[in-house]
C-alpha positions as CSV (number, residue, x, y, z in Angstrom):
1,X,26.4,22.3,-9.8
2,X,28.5,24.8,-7.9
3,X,26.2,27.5,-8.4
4,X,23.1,25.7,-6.8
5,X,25.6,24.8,-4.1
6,X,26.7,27.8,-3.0
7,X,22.9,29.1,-3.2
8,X,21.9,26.7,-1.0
9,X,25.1,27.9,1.9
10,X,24.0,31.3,1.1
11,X,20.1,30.6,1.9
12,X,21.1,29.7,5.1
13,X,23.1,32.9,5.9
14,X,20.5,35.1,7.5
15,X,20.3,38.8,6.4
16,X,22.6,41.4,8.7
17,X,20.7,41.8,12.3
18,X,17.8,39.5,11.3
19,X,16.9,37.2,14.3
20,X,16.5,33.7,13.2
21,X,14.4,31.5,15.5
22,X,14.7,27.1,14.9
23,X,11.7,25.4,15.0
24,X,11.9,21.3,16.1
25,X,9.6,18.7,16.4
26,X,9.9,14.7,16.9
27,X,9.4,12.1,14.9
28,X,5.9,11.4,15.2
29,X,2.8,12.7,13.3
30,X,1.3,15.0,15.9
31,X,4.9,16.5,16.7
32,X,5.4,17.4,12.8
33,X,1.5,19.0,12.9
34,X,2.2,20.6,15.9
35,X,6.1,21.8,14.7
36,X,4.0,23.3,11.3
37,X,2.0,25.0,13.3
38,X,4.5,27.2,15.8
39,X,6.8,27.6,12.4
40,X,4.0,29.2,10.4
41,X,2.8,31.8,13.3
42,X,6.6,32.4,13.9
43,X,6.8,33.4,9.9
44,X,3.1,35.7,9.7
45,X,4.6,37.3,12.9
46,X,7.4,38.8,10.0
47,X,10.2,39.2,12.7
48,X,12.8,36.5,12.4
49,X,13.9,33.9,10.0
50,X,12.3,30.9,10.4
51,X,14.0,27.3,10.3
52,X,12.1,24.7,11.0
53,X,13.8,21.2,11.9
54,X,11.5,18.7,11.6
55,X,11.9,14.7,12.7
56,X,14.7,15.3,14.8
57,X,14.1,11.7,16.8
58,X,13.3,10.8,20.4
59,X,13.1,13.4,23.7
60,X,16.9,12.6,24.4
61,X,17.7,14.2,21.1
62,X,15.5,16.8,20.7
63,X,15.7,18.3,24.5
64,X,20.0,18.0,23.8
65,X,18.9,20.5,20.7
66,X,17.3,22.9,22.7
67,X,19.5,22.9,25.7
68,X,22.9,23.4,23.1
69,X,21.0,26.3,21.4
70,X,20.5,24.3,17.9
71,X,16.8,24.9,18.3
72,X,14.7,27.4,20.2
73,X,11.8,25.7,21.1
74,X,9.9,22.3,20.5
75,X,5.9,21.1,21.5
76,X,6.6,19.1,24.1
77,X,4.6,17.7,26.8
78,X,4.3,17.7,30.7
79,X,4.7,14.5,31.5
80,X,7.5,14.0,29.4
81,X,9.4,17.1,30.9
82,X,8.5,15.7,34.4
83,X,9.2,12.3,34.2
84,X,11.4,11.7,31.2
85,X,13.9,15.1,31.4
86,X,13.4,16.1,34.9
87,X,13.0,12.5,36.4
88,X,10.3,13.2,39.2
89,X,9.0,10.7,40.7
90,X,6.0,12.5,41.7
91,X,3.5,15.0,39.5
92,X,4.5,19.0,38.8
93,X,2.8,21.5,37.8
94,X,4.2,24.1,35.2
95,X,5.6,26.3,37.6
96,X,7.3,23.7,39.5
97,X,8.5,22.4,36.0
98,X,9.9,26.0,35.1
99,X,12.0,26.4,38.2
100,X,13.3,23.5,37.9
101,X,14.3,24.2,33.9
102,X,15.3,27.6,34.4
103,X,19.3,27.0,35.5
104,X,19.1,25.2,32.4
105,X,17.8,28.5,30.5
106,X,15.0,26.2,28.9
107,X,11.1,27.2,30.2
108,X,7.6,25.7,30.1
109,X,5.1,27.7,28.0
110,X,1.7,28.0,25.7
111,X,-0.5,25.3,27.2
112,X,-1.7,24.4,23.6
113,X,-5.5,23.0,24.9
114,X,-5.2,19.1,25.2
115,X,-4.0,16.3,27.2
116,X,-2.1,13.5,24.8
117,X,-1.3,10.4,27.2
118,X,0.2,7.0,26.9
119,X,-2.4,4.0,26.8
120,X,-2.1,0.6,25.9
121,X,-4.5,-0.5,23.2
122,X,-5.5,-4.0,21.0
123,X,-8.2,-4.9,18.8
124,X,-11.8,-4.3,20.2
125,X,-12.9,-8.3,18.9
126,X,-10.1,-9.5,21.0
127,X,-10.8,-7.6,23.7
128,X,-14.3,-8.7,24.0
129,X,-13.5,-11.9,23.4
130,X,-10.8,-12.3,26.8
131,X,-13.0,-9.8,28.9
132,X,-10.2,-7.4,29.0
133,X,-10.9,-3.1,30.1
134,X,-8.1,-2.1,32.1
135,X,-4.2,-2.6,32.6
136,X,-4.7,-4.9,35.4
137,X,-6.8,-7.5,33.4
138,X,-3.3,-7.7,31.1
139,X,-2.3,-9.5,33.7
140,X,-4.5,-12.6,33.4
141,X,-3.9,-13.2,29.8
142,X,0.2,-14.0,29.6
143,X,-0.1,-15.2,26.5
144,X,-0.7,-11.8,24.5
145,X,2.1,-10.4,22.2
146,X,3.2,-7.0,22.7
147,X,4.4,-4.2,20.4
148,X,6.2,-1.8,21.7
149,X,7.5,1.5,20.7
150,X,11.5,1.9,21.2
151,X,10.9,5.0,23.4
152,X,8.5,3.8,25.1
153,X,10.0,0.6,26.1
154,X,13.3,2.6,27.1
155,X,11.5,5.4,29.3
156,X,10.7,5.2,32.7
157,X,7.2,6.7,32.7
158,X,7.0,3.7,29.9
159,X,7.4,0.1,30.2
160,X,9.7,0.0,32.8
161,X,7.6,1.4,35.1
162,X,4.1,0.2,33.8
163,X,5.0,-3.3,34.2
164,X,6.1,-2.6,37.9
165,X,2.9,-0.8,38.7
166,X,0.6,-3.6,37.2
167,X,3.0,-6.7,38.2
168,X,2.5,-7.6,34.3
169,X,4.0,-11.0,33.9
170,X,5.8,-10.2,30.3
171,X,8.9,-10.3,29.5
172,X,10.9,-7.9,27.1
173,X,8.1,-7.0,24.1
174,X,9.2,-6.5,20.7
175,X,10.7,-3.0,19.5
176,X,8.4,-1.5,16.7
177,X,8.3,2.0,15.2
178,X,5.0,3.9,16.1
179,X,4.5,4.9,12.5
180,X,3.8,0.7,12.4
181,X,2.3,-0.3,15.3
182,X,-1.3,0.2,14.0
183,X,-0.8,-1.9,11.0
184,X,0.8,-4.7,13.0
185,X,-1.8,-5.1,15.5
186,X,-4.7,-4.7,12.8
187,X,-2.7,-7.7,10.7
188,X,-2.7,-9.9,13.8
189,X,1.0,-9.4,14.2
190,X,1.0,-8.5,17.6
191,X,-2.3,-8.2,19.7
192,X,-1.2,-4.9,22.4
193,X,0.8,-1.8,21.3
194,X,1.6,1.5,23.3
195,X,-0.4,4.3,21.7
196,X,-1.0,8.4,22.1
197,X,-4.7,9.2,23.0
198,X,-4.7,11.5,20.3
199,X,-4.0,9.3,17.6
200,X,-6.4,9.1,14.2
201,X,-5.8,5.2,13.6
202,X,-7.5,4.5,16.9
203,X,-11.2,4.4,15.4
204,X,-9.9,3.5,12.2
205,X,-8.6,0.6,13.3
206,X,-11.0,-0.4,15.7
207,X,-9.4,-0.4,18.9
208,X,-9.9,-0.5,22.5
209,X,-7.9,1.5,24.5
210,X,-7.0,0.3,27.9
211,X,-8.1,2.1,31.5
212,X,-5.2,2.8,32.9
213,X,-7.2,2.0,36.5
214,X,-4.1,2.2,38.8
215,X,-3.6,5.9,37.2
216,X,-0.1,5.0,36.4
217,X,0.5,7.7,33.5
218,X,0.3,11.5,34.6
219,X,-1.2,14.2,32.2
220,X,0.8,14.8,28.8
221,X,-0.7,18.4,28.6
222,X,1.1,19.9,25.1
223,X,3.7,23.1,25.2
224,X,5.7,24.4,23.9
225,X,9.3,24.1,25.2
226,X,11.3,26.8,24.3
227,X,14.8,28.7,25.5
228,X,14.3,31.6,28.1
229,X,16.0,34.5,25.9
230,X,13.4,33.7,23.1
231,X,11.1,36.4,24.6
232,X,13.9,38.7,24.7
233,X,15.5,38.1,20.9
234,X,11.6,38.2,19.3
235,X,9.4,40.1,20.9
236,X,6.1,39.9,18.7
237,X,6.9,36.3,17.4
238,X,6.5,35.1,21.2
239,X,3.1,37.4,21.4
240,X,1.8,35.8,18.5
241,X,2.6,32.3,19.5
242,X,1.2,33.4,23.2
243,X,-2.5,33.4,21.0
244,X,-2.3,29.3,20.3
245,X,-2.7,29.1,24.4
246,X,-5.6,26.9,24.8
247,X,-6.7,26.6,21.3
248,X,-6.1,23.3,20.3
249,X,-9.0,20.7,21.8
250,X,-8.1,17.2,22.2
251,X,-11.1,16.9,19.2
252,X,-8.9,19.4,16.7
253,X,-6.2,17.8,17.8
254,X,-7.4,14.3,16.3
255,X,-8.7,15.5,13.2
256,X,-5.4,17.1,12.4
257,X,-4.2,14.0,13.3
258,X,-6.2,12.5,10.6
259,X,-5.8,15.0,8.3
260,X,-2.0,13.5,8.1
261,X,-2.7,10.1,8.1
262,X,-5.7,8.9,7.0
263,X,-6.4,11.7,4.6
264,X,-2.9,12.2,3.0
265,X,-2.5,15.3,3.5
266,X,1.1,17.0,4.0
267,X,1.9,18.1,8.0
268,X,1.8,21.7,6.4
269,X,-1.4,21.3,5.3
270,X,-2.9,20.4,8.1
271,X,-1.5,22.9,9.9
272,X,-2.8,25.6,7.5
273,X,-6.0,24.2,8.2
274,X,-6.0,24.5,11.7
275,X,-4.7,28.3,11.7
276,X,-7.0,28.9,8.5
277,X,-10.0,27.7,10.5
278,X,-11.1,25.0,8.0
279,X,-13.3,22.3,9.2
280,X,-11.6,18.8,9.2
281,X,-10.4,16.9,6.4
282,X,-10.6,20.5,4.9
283,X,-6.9,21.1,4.7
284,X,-6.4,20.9,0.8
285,X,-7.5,18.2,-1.7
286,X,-5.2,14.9,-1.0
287,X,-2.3,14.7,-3.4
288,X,-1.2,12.4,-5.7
289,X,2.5,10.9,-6.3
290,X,3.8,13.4,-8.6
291,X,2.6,16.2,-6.3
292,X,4.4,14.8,-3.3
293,X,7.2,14.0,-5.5
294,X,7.6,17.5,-6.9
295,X,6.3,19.3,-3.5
296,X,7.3,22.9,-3.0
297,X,10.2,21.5,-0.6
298,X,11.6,19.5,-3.4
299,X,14.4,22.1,-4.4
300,X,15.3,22.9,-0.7
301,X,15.6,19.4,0.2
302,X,18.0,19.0,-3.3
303,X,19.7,21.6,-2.5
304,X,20.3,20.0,1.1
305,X,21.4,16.7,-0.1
306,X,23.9,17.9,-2.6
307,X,25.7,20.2,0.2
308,X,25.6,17.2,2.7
309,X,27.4,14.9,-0.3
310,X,29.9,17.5,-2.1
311,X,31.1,19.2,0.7
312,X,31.8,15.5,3.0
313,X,32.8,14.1,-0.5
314,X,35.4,17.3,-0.9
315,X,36.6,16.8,2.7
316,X,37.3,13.0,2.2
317,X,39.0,13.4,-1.0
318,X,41.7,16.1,0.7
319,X,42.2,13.6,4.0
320,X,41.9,10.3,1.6
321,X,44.1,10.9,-1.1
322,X,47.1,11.3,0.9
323,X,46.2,9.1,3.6
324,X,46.3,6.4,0.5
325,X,49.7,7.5,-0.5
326,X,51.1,7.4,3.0
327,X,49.7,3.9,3.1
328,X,51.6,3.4,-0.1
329,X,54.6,4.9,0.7
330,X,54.8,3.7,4.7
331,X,54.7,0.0,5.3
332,X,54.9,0.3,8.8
333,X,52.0,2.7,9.0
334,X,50.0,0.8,6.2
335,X,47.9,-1.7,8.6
336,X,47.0,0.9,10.5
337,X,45.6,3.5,8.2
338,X,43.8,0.6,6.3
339,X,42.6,-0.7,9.6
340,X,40.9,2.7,10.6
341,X,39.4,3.4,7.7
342,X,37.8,-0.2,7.2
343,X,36.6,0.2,11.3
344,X,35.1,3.7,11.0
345,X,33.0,1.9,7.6
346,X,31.4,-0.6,10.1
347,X,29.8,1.6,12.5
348,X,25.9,1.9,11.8
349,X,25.7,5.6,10.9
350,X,22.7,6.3,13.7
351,X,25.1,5.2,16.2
352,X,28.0,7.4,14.7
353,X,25.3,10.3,14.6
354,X,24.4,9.9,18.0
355,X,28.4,10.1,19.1
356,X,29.1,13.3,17.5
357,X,26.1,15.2,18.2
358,X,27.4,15.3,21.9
359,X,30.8,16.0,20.9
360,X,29.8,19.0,18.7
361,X,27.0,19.6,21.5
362,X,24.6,20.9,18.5
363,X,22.5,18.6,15.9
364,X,22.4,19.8,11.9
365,X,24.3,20.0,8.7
366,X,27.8,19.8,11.0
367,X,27.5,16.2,12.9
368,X,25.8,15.0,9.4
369,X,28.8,16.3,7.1
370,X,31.4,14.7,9.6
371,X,29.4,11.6,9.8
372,X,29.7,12.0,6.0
373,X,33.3,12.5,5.7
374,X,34.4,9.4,7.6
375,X,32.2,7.0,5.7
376,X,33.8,8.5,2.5
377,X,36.9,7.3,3.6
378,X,37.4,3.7,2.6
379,X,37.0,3.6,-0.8
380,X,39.3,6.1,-1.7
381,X,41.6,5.6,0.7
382,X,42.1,2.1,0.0
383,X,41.9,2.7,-4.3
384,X,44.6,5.6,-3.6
385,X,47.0,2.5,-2.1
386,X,45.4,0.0,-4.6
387,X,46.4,2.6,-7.8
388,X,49.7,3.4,-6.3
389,X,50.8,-0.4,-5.4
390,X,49.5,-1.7,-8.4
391,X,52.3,0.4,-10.9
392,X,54.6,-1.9,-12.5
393,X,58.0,-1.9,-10.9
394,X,59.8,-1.6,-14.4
395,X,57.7,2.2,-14.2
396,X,58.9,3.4,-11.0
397,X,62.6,2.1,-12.5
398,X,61.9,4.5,-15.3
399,X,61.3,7.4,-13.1
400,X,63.4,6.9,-10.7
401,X,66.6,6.2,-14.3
402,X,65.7,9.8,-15.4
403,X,66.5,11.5,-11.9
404,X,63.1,13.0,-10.6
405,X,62.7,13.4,-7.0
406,X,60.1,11.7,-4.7
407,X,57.6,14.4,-5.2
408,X,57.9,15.0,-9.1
409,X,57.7,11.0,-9.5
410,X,54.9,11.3,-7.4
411,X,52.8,14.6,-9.2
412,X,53.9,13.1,-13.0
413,X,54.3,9.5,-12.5
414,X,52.7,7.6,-10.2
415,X,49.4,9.9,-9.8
416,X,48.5,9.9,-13.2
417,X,49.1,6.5,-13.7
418,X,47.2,5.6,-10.5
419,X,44.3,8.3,-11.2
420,X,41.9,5.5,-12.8
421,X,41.9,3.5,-9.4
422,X,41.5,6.9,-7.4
423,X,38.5,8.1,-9.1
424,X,36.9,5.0,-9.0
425,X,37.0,5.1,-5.4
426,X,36.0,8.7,-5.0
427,X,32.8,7.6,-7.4
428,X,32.0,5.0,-4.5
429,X,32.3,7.5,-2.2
430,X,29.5,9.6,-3.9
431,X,27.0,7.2,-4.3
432,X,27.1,5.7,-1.2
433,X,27.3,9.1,0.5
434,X,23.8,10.2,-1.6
435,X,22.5,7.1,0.3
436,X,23.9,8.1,3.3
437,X,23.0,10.9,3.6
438,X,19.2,10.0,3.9
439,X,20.0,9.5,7.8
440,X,20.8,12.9,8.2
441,X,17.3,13.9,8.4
442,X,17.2,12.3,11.7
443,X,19.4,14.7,13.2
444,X,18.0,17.4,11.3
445,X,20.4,17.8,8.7
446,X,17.8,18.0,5.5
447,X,17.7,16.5,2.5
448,X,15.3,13.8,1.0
449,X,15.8,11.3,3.8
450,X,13.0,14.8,5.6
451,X,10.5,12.5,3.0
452,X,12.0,9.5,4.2
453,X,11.9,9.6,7.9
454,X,8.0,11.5,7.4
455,X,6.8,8.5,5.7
456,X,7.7,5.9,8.0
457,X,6.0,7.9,10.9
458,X,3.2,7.7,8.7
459,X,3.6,4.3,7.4
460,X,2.6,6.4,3.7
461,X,4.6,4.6,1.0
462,X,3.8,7.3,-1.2
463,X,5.7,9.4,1.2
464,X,8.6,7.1,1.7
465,X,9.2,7.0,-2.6
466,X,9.1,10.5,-2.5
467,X,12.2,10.5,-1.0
468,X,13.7,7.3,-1.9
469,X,13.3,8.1,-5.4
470,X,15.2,11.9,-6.2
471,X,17.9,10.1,-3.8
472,X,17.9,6.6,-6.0
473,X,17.8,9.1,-9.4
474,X,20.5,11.6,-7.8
475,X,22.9,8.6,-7.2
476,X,22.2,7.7,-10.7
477,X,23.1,11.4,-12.3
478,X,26.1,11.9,-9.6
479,X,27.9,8.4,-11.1
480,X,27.1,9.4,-14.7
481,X,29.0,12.7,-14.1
482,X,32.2,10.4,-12.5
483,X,32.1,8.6,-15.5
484,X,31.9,11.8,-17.6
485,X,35.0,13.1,-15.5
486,X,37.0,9.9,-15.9
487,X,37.1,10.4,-19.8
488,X,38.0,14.2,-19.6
489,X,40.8,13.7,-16.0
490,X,42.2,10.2,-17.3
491,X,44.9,10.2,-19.5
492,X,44.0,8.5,-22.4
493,X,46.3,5.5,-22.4
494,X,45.2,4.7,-19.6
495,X,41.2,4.8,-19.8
496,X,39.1,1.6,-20.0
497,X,38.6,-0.1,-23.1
498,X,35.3,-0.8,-24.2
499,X,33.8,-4.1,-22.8
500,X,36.9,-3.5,-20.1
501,X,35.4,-3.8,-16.7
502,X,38.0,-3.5,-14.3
C-alpha cells in the first residue's frame, strides 16, 4: 500500500527542467472531447508533461483555474468570455476580448472551426401540435414546463436575460443537469430544455430547436483559452496546437459528439478519431462493462483515490487523536471541540470545495485533501473522547495508586485501553472518506469519482458503475484491512468477542 502510494506522489513530480503544461475542460461532453483533443497534440508535440484535468465544473471554476495558474488553458467559447467572464453588454470580437484579458495574463486563441450557441429546444410532435418556431411564440403557451440547466439559469447571457428579452411569462424553471435534460424532455418530464447547438441527442431525440428571432444569444465560436506565458514556456507545443485553427466544422463537431454519447465510446476515443482522421462513429469498436471497468486510466485513478484517502485519513488521525483527548481531559473546552467537529460534518462537501478553492486560490489534490481532512474529523475525534471517558474509574484509581504521571497514565493506561474505540472511529473515517472522495473529481482532484462525474454528463450508467463500483469494492478492502489491524494493534484482553458487536 505504501509503495503504490508513494508511486503515485512521485508520478506527479515532473522530471528536472521538464515544462509541464495542465490541460482543463468542463463538465460537459463536448468540453471533455474537445479537452482530449488539445491534451493529445500537447503530448505528440514531446515537449512538456502533460496533465490533463478533466470535469473541473462550471466557467466560474474553471476560468478561477486558469487565472491562479492551476491550469494553462481550457476550450472555451466567445460568448461565454464576453458575456459570462468579461460581462459586456454588447458583442467583441477576439481582439477586443484579448485586451481586455491580457492584465489578467489569460488570452483568446485557436478559433477551433464552429459556432456552439445556446437554444431552447422541445419535442418536434409538441411543437407542431401548439404552432411553436421561435422564442417569442414561448410566450403564448404559459403552461409549458421548463428544464433548465444550473448554469444556464444562473448566467446572465442565460435565463436571466432570455426571459427579459422575450417578456417570457415563467417563473423560476426547474434546475436539471445537462447530462439529463434529453432524457427528461423525451419522457415527458418537462416539455423545453436549454441545449448546445452541437449536441448529438438533438436528432436522436427528435427535437425542434427554437429561432432565437430577437437574436438574443451572440456567437459561441470555440478556443481555446490559455495563459499568455504558454507561448513562451512551450514553444512547439503552442505551434502544434496553432494547426487545430479552423479544423473542427460544426458537422465534426457533432459526430464527435455522438461518438461520446450515442455510440459509447470513451472522450479519448473520439478524440483519436478526430486527429486520426477516421470517419464518424469510427473511433474504436464500443466497449463493454469490463472494458470500461478496467480502462487504461483504472490504475491512475486508484492510485489517485488512495492518496486523496490515506494522506487526509493520516492528517485527521494526528489533529483527531489529541483533539479527543483534550476533549477528554478539558471539560471546559469539551463542547466546543465536539461542537466543531460535528458543524464542519454538516457542510455539503461541494459547498466546502467551493470555500477552499478560493482560499488556496488553486483547484486539485490540495482543496480535495483538506476538504478530506475535516470530514475525517468526527468520528475519531468523538471515539478518542468516547474510549477515553468510557474507562472505569476504579482503572484510572489504579494508575494513578502506583504513582505514574499524567503522560505515562496516558501512553500505558488509558490509550491502550481506549485503542478499540479509537480505531473504530478512524475505520469510519476511511470508508466514508473513499466515498468522499468521489467529489473530488469536480475540482479536479482524480480518482474514480473522474468516472463518476463523466457518466452523469453522459447520462451512461455503464460509465457511472465504473466508477461507483472500484470505490464501493475499495471501501470494502480498506475496512477489511481496519479489522485486520484491530486484531494485530488491540491488546488482546481487550478485542471483541465473537458475536460481540459493540
Amino acid at each position: 500500500m505504501l509503495a503504490l502510494l508513494l508511486s503515485v506522489l512521485l508520478a506527479h513530480v515532473p522530471a528536472w527542467g521538464e515544462p509541464t503544461l495542465t490541460v482543463g475542460s468542463k463538465r460537459f461532453t463536448e468540453s471533455y472531447i474537445l479537452g482530449e483533443i488539445v491534451r493529445q497534440v500537447a503530448e505528440d508535440a514531446g515537449e512538456a508533461r502533460v496533465v490533463y484535468r478533466p470535469g473541473l465544473g462550471n466557467t466560474g471554476i474553471v476560468f478561477a483555474a486558469l487565472r491562479n495558474g492551476a491550469i494553462d488553458l481550457y476550450p472555451e467559447y466567445t460568448g461565454t468570455i464576453d458575456r459570462e467572464i468579461l460581462k459586456n453588454s454588447a458583442p467583441s470580437d477576439i481582439a477586443a476580448l484579448n485586451r481586455q484579458l491580457a492584465a489578467q495574463g489569460i488570452g483568446v486563441a485557436m478559433p477551433l472551426g464552429f459556432n456552439n450557441t445556446y437554444a431552447l429546444a422541445m419535442r418536434e410532435e409538441q411543437a407542431l401540435t401548439l404552432g411553436i418556431r421561435t422564442l417569442s411564440d414561448l410566450a403564448r403557451n404559459p403552461s409549458l414546463r421548463l428544464g433548465l440547466s444550473q448554469e444556464f439559469l444562473g448566467r446572465a447571457d442565460g435565463w436571466r436575460g432570455l426571459k427579459r428579452a422575450y417578456g417570457l411569462p415563467f417563473a423560476t424553471p426547474r434546475g436539471i443537469d445537462h447530462g439529463l435534460s434529453y432524457e427528461a424532455v423525451a419522457s415527458e418530464q418537462v416539455d423545453v430544455i436549454d441545449i448546445y447547438t452541437t449536441d448529438a441527442k438533438i436528432a436522436r431525440y427528435k427535437l425542434r430547436v427554437l429561432a432565437d428571432d430577437r437574436r438574443f444569444f451572440p456567437a459561441y465560436d470555440a478556443v481555446l483559452l490559455y495563459r499568455l506565458d504558454l507561448p513562451q514556456r512551450a514553444p512547439k507545443t503552442w505551434a502544434a496546437l496553432q494547426k487545430l485553427s479552423g479544423k473542427i466544422p460544426a458537422r465534426r463537431m457533432i459526430e464527435m459528439n455522438a461518438d461520446a454519447e450515442l455510440r459509447g465510446k470513451r472522450f479519448a476515443m473520439a478524440a483519436a478519431g478526430f486527429l486520426d482522421n477516421a470517419g464518424p462513429g469510427r473511433a474504436g469498436e464500443k466497449e463493454g462493462f469490463l472494458s470500461r471497468l478496467f480502462g487504461p486510466d483504472f490504475w491512475r485513478l486508484t492510485g489517485e483515490h488512495l492518496v486523496l484517502v490515506f494522506v487526509s485519513l493520516a492528517a485527521g488521525v494526528a489533529v483527531g487523536v489529541p483533539l479527543g483527548i483534550a476533549a477528554a481531559r478539558f471539560p471546559s473546552a469539551r463542547q466546543t471541540i465536539l461542537s466543531l467537529v460535528g458543524v464542519i460534518q454538516t457542510i455539503p462537501a461541494l459547498a466546502l470545495l467551493a470555500f477552499l478553492i478560493p482560499l488556496f486560490r488553486q483547484i486539485g489534490v490540495l482543496p480535495a485533501l483538506v476538504a478530506l481532512f475535516l470530514y475525517a474529523l468526527l468520528p475519531i475525534v468523538r471515539n478518542t473522547y468516547t474510549g477515553l471517558a468510557d474507562i472505569a474509574p476504579s482503572l484510572r484509581e489504579s494508575a494513578l495508586a502506583l504513582g505514574l504521571p499524567s503522560l505515562a497514565r496516558l501512553r500505558l493506561i488509558e490509550l491502550p485501553l481506549a485503542s478499540r474505540a479509537i480505531l473504530a472511529g478512524i475505520k469510519t473515517s476511511a470508508v466514508i472518506n473513499v466515498g468522499t472522495a468521489t467529489i473530488a473529481a469536480f475540482i479536479g482532484a482524480g480518482g474514480f469519482g473522474e468516472r463518476i462525474a463523466a457518466g452523469l454528463a453522459l447520462n451512461d450508467n455503464a460509465m457511472l458503475l465504473a466508477g461507483a463500483i472500484p470505490a464501493a469494492v475499495l471501501a470494502l478492502l480498506v475496512q477489511g484491512g481496519f479489522e485486520a489491524l484491530d486484531y494485530w494493534l488491540i491488546p488482546k484482553g481487550l478485542r471483541a468477542e465473537k458475536g460481540d458487536t459493540r
